[in-house]
N, C-alpha and C positions, 0 to 999 in steps of 0.2 A: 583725576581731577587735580587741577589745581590748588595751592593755598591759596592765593586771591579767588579762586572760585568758591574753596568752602568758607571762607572768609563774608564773602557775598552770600550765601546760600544761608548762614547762620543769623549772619545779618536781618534777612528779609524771615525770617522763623521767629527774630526776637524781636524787631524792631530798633534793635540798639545798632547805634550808627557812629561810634566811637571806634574805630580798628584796633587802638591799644586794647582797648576791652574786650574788642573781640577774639582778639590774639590772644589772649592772657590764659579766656577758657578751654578756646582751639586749641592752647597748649596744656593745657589743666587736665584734658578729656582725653589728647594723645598719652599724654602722659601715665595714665590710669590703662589704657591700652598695652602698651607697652610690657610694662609692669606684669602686667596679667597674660599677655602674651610670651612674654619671651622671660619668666621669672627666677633664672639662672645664670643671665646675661645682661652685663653692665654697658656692652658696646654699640646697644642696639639704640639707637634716634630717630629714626622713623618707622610712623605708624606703616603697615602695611597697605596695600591699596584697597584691599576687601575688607578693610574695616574702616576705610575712611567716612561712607555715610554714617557708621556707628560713632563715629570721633567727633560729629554735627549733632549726631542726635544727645548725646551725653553732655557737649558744651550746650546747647539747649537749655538740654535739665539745668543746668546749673547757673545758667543764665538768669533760668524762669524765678528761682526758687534763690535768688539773689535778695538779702536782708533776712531771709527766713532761716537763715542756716543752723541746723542744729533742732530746727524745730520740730518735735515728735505729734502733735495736735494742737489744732488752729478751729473755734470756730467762730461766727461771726456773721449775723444778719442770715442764716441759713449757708452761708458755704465752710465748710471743711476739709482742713486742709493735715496733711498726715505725712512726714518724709521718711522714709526708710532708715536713711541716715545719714550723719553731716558731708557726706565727701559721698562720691560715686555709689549709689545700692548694685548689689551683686547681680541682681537681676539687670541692670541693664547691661550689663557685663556677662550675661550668660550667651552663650555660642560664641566668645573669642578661643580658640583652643591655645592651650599654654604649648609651646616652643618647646621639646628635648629633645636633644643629642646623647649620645656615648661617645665619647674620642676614642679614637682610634689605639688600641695597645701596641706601642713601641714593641718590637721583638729585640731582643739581644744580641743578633747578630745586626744589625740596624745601628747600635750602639760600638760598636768594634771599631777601632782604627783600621784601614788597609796597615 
């Protein structure tokens, strides 16, 4: 998928029809992938592609829940409202698996001048 496709795709979930904004979270929500993905490794910039519906659905949340930030309980004419927590909840974050490697040990003779 494309960025102008999740771009589109996030768009018509939120309603918001700003690009900069849309960009802002698409990149808010890779970001938090990322992170969580690969959490040993500074070189990594793109989201994966098996997590990209995940990187829509999180810029979503955080779309949706735009002004409320921080908010722990909301009620009001009978709707209640309740956020995990200010930035990305772990659960929506559950099934990215974190990224580890071992490098590889240099041997000594590897190390030798001819």
């Amino acid at each position: 998928m494309t960025r102008e496709e999740m771009l589109v795709e996030l768009g018509k979930r939120t309603g918001e029809s700003d690009g900069d904004v849309l960009a802002s979270y698409l990149d808010e929500a890779g970001q938090a992938i990322i992170e969580r993905a690969y959490p040993f490794r500074d070189d990594v910039t793109e989201v994966p592609v098996r997590y990209q519906r995940k990187q829509i659905e999180i810029a979503t949340y955080l779309l949706n829940k735009r002004g409320a930030e921080g908010e722990t309980k909301h009620d009001e004419n009978g709707t209640n409202r309740t956020y995990e927590s200010a930035s990305v909840p772990n659960s929506m974050l559950y099934g990215i698996m974190p990224f580890a490697s071992i490098p590889n040990p240099v041997r000594e003779e590897e190390n030798e001048n001819p």
